[in-house]
C-alpha positions in Angstrom: 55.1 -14.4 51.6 54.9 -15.5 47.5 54.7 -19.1 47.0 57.6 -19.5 44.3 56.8 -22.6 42.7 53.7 -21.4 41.9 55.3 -19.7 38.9 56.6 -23.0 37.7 53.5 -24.7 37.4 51.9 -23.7 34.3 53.5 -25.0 31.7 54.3 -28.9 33.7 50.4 -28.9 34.4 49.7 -28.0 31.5 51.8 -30.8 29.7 49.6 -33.6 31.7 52.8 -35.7 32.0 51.4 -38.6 33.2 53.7 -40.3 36.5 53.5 -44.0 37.9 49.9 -45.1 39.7 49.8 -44.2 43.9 51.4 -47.6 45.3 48.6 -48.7 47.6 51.4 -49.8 50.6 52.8 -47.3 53.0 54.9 -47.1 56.1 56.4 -44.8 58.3 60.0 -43.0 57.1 60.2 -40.3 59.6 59.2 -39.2 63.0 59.3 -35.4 63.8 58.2 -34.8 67.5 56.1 -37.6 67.7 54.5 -36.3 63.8 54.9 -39.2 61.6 55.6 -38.7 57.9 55.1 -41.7 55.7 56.4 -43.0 52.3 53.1 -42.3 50.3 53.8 -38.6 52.0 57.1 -38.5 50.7 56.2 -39.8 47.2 53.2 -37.6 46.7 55.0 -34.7 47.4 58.2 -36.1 45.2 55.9 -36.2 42.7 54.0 -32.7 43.2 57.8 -31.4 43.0 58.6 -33.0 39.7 55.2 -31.5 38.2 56.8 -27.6 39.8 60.0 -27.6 39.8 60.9 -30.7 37.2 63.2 -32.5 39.2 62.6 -36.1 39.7 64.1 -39.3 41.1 66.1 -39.4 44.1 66.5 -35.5 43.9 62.6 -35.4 44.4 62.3 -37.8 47.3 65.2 -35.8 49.2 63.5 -32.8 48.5 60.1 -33.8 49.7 61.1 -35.3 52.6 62.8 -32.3 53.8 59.8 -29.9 53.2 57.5 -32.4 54.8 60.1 -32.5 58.1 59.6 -28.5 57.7 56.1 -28.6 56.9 55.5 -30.8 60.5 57.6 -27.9 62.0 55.9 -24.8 60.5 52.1 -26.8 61.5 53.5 -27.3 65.5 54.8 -23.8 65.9 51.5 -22.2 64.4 49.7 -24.2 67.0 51.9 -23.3 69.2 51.6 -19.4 68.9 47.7 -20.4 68.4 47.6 -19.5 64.7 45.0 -22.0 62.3 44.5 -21.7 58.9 41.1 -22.0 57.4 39.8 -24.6 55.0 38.7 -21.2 53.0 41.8 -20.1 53.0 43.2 -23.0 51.8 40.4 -23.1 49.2 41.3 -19.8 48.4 45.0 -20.1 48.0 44.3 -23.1 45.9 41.8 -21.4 43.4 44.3 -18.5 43.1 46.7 -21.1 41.9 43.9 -22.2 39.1 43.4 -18.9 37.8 46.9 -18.5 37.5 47.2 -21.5 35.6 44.3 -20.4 33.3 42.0 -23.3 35.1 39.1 -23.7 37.1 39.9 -25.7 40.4 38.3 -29.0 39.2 40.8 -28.4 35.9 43.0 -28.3 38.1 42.6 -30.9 39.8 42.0 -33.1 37.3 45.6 -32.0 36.0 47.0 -33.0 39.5 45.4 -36.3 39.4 46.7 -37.4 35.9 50.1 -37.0 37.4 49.2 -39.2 40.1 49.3 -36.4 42.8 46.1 -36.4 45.1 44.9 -32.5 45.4 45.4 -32.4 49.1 48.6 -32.7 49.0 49.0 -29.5 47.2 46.4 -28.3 49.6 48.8 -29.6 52.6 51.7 -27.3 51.0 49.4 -24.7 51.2 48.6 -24.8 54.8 52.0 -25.1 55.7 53.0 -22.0 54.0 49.9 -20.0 54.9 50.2 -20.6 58.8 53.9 -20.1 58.3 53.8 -16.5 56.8 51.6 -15.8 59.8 53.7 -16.9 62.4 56.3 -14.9 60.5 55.0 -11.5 60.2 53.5 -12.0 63.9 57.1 -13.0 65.6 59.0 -10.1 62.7 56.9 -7.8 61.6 58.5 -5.1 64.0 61.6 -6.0 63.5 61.6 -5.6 59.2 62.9 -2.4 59.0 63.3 -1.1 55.3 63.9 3.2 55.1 63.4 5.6 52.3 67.4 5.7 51.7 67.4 2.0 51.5 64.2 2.5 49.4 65.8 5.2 46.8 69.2 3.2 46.9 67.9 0.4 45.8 65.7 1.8 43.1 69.6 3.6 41.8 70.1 -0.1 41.2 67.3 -1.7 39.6 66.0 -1.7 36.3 62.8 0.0 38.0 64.6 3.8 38.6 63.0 4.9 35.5 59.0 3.7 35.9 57.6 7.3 36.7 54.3 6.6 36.3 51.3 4.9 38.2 48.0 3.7 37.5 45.3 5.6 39.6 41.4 3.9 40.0 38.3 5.3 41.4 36.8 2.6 43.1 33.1 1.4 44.7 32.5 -1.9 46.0 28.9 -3.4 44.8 27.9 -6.1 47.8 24.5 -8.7 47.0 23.4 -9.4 50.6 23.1 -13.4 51.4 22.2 -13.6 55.2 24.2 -16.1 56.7 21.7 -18.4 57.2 20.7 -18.4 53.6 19.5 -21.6 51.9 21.4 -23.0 49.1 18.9 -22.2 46.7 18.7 -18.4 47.8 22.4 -18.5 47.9 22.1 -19.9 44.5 19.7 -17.1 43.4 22.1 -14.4 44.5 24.5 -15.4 42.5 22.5 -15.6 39.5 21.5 -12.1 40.5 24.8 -10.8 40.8 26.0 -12.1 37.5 23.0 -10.3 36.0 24.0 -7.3 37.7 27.4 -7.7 36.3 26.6 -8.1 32.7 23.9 -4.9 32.8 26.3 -2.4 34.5 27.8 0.0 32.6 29.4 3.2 34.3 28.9 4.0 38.1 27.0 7.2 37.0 24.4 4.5 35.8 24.7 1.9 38.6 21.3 3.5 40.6 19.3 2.4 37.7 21.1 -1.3 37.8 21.2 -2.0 41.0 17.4 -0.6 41.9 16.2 -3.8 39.9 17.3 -6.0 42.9 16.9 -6.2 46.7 19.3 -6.1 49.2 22.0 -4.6 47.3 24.3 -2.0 48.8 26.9 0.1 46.8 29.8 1.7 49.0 32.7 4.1 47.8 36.1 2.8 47.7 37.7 6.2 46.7 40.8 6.4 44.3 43.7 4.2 44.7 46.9 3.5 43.0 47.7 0.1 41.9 50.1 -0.7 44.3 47.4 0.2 47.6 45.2 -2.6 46.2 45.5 -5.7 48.1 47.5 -8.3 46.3 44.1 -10.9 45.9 42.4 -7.7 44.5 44.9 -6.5 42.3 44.7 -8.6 39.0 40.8 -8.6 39.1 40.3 -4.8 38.8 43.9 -4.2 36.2 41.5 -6.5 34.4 38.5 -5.0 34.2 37.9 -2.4 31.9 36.4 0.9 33.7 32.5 1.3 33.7 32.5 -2.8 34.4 32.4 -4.8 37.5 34.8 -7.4 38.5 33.5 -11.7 38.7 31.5 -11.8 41.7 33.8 -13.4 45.0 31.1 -15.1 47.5 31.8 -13.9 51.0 30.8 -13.6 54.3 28.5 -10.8 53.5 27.1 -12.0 50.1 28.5 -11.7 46.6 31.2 -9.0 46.5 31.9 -7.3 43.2 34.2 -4.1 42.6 33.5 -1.3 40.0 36.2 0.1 38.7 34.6 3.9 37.8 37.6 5.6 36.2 41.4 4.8 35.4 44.2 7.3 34.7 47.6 6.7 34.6 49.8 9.2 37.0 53.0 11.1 37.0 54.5 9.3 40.1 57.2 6.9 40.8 55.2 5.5 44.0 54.7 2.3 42.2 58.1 1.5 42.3 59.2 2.7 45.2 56.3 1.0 47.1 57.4 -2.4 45.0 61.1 -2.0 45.5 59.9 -1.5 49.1 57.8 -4.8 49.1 61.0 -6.7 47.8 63.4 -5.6 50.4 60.6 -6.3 53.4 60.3 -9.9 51.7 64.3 -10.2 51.3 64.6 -9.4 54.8 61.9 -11.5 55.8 62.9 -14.1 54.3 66.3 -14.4 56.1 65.0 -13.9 59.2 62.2 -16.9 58.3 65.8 -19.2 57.6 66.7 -18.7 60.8 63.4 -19.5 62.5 63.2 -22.2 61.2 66.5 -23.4 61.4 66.3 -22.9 65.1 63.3 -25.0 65.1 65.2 -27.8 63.3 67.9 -27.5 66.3 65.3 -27.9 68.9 63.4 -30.7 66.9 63.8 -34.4 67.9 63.4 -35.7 63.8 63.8 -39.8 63.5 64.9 -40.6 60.1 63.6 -44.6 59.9 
């Protein structure tokens, strides 16, 4: 599930208009199942809202209060169905956010805070929407069924019927082991190490004679994939890199993760677009079924409006 405001950021943050100071008093404007929101809830998110989607005022309120009501909802049912959402997760869909905006995350936070929004409660939108899309594709994912006939008619449609061609890369993932128990000043080591390791390669045919410099460092095929098998956090990072490089190392839980992109052709094949046309209709349908979840929960909901 694509969080659509997202594309509406970049040019509000980026203009740093500056909104009135956080008004220190609070107090309790709705009640949903016993989940209280408050007025500094309400106005943050107003205010997060005029920085997205430029709308202000009373409009903003309305609208935060009502995401904040389905945000409560979204939080109770993931519990419910035993779904949690990680702080790195959170941390993750935030930073993705920063490099969208051309920031790091403490630019972008800075940017938040000079319109008077806190971070977290961008980082509360986030968890709501992250949990969400899980209880989603848990409860629906059997039930979003898109064929090839709706694929090909669709496509007949759409502006896309004529992209016959695909991007193909051959792929090997370069991993800098950091045990788990690492101290901070081996993890910071590693990730000296894989930067180095970064700036020195120069073709997989060459990485034996990089990598061979440092412990602990393990190089595993990928094998060739098309653009569109990529995973969508994945996807931006190696169309950027240019082939004989590695991508910016990502720190996870088995060390510093970097992907060589070996080789890059571009196909004779329409499987882009038929696998993106697919992705559309799955999310179309999705997201009408995801309406009517939550709508449901809104009938069951007792929601005290103070």
């Amino acid at each position: 599930m694509r969080f659509r405001f997202l594309t509406l950021f970049l040019p509000i943050v980026l203009m740093g208009t500056p909104l009135p100071s956080v008004v220190a008093q609070t107090s309790i404007k709705v009640i949903v199942n016993d989940e209280a929101i408050t007025s500094y809830d309400i106005q943050q998110r107003a205010r997060l809202i005029t920085m997205t989607q430029r709308k202000g005022g009373a409009t903003a309120r309305r609208m935060a209060e009502q995401e904040l009501i389905d945000d409560k909802l979204k939080l109770t049912e993931a519990a419910r169905v035993r779904i949690s959402v990680s702080d790195s997760q959170i941390n993750g869909a935030y930073g993705n956010i920063a490099r969208n905006v051309k920031m790091s995350q403490s630019q972008l936070s800075n940017a938040l805070r000079r319109g008077g929004v806190n971070p977290q409660t961008l980082k509360d939108r986030l968890k709501a929407q992250l949990a969400w899309s899980q209880v989603v594709r848990r409860r629906f994912q059997a039930e979003v069924k898109v064929t090839e006939s709706d694929v090909i008619a669709a496509l007949r449609k759409s502006d896309k019927k004529d992209q016959n061609t695909s991007i193909e890369y051959d792929l090997k993932q370069v991993i800098v082991v950091v045990p788990k128990k690492a101290s901070g000043g081996f993890k910071s080591k590693r990730k000296r190490e894989s930067d180095q390791i970064r700036k020195a390669f120069n073709g997989c045919e060459q990485a034996g004679s990089v990598l061979g410099q440092y412990s602990e460092v393990v190089l595993r095929p990928v094998g060739r994939r098309l653009e569109t098998e990529l995973p969508e956090n994945m996807r931006d990072s190696v169309n950027d890199t240019e082939p004989g490089r590695l991508t910016k190392p990502q720190q996870t839980g088995r060390g510093y993760e970097m992907i060589a992109v070996c080789s890059k052709r571009e196909i004779q094949s329409d499987i882009a677009a038929r696998t993106e046309m697919e992705s559309e209709l799955r999310a179309k349908e999705g997201e009408a079924l995801s309406r009517r979840y939550l709508m449901d929960l809104r009938r069951r909901a007792t929601i005290v409006e103070r």
